[in-house]
N, CA, C and O atoms as CSV, one atom per row, in Angstrom:
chain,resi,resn,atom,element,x,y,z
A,1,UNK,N,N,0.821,-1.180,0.000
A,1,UNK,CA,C,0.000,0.000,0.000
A,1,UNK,C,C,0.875,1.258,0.000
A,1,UNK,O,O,0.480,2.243,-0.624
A,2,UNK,N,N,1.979,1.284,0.627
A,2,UNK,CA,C,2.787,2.652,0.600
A,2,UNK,C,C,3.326,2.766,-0.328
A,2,UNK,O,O,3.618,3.915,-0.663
A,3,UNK,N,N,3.748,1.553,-1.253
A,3,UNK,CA,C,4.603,1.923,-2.742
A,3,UNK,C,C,3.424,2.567,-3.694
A,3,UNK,O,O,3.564,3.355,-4.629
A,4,UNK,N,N,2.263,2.006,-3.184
A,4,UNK,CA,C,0.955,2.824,-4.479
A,4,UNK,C,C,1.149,4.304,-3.488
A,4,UNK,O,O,1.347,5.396,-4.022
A,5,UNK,N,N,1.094,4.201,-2.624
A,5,UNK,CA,C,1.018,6.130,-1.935
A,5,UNK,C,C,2.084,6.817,-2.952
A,5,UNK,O,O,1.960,7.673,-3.828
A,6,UNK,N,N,3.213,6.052,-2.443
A,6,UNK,CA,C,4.401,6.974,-2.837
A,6,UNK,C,C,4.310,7.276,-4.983
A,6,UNK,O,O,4.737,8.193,-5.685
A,7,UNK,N,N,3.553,5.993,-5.315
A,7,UNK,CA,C,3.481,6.216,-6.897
A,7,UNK,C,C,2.363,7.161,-7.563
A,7,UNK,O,O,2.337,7.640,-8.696
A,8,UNK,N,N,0.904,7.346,-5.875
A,8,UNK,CA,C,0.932,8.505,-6.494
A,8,UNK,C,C,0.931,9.638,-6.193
A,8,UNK,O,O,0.092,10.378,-6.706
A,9,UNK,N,N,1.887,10.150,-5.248
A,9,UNK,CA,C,2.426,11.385,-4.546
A,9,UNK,C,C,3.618,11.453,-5.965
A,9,UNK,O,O,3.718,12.445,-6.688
A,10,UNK,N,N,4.091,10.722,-6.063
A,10,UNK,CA,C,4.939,10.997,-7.137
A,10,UNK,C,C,4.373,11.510,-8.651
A,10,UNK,O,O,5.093,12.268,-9.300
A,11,UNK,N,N,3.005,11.058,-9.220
A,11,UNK,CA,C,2.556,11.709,-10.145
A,11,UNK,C,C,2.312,12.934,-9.848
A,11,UNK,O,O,2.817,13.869,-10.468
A,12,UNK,N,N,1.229,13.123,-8.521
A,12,UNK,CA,C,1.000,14.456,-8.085
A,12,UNK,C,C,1.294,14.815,-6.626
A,12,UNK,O,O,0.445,14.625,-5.756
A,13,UNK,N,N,2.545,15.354,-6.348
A,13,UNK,CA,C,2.761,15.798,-5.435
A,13,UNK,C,C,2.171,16.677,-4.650
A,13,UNK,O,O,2.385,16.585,-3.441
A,14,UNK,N,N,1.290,17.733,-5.159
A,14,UNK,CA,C,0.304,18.438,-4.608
A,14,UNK,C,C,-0.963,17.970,-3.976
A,14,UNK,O,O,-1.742,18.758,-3.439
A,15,UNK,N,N,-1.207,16.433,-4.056
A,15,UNK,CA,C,-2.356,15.876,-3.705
A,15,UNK,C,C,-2.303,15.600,-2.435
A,15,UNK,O,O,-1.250,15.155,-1.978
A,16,UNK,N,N,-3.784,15.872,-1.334
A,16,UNK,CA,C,-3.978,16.234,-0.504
A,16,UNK,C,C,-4.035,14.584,0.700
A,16,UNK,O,O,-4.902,13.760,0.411
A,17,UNK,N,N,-3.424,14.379,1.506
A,17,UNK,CA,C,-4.145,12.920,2.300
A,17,UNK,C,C,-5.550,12.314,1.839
A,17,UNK,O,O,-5.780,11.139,1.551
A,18,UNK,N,N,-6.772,13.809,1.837
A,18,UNK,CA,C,-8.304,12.842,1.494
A,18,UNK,C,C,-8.048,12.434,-0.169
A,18,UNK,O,O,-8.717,11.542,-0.691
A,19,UNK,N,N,-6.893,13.275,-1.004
A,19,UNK,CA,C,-7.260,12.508,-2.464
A,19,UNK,C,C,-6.881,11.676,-2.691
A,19,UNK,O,O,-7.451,10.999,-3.547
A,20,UNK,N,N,-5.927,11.297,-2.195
A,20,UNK,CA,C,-4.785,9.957,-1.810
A,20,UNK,C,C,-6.012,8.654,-1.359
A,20,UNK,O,O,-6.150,7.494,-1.746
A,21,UNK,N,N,-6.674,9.403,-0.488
A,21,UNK,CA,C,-7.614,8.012,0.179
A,21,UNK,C,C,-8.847,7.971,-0.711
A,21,UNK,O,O,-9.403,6.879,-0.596
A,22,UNK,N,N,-9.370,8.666,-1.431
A,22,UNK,CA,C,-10.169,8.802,-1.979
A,22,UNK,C,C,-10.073,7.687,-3.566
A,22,UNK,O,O,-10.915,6.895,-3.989
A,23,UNK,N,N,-8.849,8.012,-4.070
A,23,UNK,CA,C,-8.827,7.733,-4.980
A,23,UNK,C,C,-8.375,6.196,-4.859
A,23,UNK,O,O,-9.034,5.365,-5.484
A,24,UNK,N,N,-7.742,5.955,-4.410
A,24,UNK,CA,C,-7.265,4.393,-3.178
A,24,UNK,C,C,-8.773,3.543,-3.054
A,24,UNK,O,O,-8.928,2.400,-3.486
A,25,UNK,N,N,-9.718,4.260,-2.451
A,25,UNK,CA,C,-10.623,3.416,-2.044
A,25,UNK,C,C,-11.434,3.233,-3.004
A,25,UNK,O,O,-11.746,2.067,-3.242
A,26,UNK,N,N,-11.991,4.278,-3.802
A,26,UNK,CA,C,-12.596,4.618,-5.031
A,26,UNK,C,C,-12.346,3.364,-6.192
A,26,UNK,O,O,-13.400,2.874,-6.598
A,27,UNK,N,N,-11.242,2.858,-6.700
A,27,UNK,CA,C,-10.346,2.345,-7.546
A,27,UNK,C,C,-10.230,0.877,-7.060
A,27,UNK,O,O,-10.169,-0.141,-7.749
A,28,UNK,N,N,-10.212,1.024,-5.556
A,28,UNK,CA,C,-10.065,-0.385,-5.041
A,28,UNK,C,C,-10.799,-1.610,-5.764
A,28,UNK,O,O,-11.779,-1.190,-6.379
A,29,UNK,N,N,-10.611,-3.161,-5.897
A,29,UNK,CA,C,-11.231,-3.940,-6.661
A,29,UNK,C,C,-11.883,-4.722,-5.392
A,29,UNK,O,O,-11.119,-5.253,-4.586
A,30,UNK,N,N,-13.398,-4.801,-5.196
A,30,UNK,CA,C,-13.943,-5.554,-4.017
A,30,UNK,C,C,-14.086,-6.846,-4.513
A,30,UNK,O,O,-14.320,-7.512,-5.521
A,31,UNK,N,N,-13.775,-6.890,-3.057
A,31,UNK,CA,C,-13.368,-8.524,-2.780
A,31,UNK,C,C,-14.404,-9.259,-2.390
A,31,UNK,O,O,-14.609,-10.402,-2.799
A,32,UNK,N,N,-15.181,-8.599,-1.507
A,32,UNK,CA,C,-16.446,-9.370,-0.724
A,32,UNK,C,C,-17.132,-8.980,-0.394
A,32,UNK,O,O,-17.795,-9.156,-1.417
A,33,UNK,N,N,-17.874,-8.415,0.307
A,33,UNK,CA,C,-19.415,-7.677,0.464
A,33,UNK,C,C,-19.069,-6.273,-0.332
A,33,UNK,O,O,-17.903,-5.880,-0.377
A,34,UNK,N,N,-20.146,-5.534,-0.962
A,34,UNK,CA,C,-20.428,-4.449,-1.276
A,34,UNK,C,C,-19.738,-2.952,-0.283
A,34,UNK,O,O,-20.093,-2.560,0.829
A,35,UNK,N,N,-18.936,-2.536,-0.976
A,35,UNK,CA,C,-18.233,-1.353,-0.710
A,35,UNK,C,C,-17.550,-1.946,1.108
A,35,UNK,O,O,-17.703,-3.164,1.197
A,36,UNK,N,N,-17.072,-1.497,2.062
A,36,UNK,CA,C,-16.156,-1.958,2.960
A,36,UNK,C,C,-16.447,-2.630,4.058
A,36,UNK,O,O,-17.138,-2.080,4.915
A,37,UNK,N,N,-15.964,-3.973,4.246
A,37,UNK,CA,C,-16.674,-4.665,5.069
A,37,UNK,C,C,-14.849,-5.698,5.813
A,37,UNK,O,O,-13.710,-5.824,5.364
A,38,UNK,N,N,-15.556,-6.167,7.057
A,38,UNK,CA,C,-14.393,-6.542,7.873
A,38,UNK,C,C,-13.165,-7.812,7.604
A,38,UNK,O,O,-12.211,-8.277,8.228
A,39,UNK,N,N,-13.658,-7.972,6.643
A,39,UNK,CA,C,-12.266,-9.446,5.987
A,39,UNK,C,C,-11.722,-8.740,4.993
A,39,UNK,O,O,-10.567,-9.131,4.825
A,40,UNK,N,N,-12.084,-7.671,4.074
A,40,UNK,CA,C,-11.215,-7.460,2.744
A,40,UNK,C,C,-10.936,-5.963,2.984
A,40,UNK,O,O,-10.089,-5.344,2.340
A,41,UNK,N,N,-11.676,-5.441,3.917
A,41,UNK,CA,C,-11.631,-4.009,3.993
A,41,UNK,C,C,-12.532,-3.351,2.697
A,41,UNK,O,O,-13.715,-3.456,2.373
A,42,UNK,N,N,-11.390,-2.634,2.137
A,42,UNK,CA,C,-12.139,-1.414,0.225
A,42,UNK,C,C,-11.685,-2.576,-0.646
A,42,UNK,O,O,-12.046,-2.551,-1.823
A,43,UNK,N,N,-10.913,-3.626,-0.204
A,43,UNK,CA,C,-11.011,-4.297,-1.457
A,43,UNK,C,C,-8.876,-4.899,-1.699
A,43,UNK,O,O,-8.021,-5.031,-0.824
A,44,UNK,N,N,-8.779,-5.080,-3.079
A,44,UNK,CA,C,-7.467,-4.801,-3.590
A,44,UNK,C,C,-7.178,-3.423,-4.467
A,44,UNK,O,O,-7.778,-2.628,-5.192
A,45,UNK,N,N,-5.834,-3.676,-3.908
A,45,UNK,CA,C,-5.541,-1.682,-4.607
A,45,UNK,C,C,-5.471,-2.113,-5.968
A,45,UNK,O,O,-5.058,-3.231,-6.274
A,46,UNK,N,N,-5.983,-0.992,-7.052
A,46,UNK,CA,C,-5.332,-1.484,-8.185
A,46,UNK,C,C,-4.411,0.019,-8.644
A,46,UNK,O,O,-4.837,1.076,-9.111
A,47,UNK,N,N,-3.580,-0.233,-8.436
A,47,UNK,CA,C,-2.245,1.238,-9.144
A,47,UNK,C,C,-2.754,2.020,-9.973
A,47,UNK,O,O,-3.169,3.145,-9.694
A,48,UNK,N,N,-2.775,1.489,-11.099
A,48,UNK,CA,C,-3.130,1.584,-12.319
A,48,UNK,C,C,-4.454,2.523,-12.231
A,48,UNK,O,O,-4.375,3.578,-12.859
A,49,UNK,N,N,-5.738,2.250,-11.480
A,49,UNK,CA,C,-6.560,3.038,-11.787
A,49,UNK,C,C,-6.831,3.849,-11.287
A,49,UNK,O,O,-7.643,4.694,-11.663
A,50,UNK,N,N,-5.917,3.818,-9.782
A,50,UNK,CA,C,-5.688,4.632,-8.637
A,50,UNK,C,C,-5.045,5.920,-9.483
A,50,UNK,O,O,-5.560,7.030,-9.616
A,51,UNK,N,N,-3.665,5.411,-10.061
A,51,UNK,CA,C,-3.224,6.689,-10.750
A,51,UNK,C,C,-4.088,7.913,-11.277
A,51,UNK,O,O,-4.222,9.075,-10.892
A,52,UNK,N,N,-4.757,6.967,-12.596
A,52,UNK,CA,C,-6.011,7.663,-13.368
A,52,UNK,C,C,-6.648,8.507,-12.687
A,52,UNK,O,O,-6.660,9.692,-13.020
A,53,UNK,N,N,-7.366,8.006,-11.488
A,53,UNK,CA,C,-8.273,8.681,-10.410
A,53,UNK,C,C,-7.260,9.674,-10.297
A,53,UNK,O,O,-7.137,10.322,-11.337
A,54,UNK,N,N,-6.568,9.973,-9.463
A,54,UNK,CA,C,-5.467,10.511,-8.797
A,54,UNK,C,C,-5.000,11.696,-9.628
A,54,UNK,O,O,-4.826,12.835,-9.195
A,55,UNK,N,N,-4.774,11.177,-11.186
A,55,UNK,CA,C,-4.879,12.668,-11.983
A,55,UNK,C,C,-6.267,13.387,-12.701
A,55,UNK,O,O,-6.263,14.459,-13.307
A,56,UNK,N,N,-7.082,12.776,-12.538
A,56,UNK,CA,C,-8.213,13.514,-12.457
A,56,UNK,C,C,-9.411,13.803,-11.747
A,56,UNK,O,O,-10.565,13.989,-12.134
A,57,UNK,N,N,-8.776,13.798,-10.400
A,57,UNK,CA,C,-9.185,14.436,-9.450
A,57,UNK,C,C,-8.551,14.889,-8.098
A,57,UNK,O,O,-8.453,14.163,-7.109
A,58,UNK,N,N,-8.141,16.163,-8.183
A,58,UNK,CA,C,-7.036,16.494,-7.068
A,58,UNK,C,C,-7.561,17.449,-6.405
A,58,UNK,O,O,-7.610,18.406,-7.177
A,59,UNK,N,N,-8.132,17.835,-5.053
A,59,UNK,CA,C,-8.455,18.945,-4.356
A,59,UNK,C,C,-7.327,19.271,-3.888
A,59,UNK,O,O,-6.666,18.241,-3.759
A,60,UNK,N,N,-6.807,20.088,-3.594
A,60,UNK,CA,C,-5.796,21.124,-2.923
A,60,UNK,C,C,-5.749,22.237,-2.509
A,60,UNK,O,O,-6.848,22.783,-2.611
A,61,UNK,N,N,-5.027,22.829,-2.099
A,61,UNK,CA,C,-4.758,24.099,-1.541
A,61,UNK,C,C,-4.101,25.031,-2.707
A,61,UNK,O,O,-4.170,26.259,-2.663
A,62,UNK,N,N,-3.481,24.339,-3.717
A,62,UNK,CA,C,-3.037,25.295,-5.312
A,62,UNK,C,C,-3.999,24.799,-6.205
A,62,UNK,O,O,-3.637,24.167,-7.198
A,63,UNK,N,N,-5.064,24.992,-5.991
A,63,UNK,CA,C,-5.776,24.633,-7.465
A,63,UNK,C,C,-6.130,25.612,-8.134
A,63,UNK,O,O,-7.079,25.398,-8.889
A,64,UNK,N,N,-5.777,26.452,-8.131
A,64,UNK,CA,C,-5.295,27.840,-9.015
A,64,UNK,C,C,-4.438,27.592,-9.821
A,64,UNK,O,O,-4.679,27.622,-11.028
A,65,UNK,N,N,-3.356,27.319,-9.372
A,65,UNK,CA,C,-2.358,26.542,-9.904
A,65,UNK,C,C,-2.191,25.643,-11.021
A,65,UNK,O,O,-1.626,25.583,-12.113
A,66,UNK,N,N,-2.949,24.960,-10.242
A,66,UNK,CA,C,-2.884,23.328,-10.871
A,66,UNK,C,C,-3.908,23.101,-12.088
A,66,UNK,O,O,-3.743,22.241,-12.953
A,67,UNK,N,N,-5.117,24.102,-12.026
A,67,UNK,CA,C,-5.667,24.447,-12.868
A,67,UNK,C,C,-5.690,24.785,-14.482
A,67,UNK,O,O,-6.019,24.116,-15.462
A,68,UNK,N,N,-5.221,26.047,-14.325
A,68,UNK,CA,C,-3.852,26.234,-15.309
A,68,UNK,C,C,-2.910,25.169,-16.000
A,68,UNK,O,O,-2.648,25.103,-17.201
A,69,UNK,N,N,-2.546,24.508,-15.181
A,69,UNK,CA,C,-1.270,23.124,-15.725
A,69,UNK,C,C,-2.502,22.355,-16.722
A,69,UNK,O,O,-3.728,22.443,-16.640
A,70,UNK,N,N,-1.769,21.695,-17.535
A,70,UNK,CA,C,-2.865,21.056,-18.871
A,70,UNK,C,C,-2.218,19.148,-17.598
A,70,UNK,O,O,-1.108,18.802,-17.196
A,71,UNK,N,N,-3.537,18.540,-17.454
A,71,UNK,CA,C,-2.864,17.392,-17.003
A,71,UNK,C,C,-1.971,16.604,-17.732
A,71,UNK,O,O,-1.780,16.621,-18.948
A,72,UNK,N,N,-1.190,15.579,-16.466
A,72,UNK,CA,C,-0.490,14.712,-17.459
A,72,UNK,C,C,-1.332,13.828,-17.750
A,72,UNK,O,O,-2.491,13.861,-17.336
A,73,UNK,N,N,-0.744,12.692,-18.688
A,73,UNK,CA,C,-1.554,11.493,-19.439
A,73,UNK,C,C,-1.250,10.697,-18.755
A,73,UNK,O,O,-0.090,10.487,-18.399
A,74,UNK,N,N,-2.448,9.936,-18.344
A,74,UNK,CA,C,-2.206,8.457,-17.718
A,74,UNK,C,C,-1.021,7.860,-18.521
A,74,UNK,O,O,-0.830,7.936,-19.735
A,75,UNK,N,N,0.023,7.014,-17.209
A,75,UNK,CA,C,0.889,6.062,-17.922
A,75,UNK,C,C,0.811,5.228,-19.003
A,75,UNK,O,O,-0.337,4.784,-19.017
A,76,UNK,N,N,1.562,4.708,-20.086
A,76,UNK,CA,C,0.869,3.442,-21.265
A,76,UNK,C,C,2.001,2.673,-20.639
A,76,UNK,O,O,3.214,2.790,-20.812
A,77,UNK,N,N,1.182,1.706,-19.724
A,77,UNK,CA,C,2.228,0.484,-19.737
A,77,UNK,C,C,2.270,-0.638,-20.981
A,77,UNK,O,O,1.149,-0.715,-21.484
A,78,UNK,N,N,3.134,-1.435,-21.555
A,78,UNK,CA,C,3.093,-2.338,-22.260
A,78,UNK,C,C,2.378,-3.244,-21.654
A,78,UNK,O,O,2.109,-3.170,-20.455
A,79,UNK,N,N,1.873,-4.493,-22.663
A,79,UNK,CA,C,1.068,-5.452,-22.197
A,79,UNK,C,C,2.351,-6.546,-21.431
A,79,UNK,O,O,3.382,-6.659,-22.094
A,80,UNK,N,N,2.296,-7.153,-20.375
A,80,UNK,CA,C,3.216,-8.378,-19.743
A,80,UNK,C,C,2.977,-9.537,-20.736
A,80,UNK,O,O,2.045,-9.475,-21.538
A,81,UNK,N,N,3.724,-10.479,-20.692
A,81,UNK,CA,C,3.605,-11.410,-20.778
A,81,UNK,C,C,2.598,-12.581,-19.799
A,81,UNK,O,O,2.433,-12.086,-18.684
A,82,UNK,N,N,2.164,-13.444,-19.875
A,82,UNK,CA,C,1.138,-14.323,-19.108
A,82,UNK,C,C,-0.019,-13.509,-18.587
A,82,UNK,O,O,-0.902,-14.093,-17.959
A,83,UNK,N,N,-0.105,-11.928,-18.840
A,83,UNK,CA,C,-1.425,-11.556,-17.796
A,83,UNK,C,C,-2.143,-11.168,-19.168
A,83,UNK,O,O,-1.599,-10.899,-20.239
A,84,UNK,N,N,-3.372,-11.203,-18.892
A,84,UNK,CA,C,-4.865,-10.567,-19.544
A,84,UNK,C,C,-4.346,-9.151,-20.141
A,84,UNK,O,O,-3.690,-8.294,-19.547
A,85,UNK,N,N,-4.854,-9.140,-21.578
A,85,UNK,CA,C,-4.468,-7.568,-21.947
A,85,UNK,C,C,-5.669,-7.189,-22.383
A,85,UNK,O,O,-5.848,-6.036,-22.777
């Protein structure tokens, strides 16, 4: 869970603790009962869509700022080998 924090404090460093959790839980893939419940919690993280979330939607304290900035583009990862593309 902290390497997805840090991957996406690293896209957007300006993003606030609630967008961080927001977009984390939001993105999460559920596991077992409907939205958060006591064996799986929000689910599994998924990076990938966490990112997405994460750049298009950032509350902050510079969104004046940040406004202005044209976003970046979600990552294009290549497809792996053995997984689902």
């Amino acid at each position: 869970m902290s390497g997805v924090v840090a991957l996406l404090l690293e896209r957007r460093p300006d993003a606030d603790p609630e967008a961080i959790r927001k977009a984390l839980q939001t993105t999460a893939k559920d596991l077992g009962s409907k939205g958060y419940d006591d064996q799986f919690g929000w689910g599994l993280v998924d990076p990938f869509a966490a990112i997405q979330a994460i750049e298009t939607n950032v509350p902050n304290a510079n969104a004046s700022a940040t406004a202005t900035a044209a976003p970046t583009p979600a990552p294009s990862l290549p497809p792996r080998p053995g997984i689902d593309c």
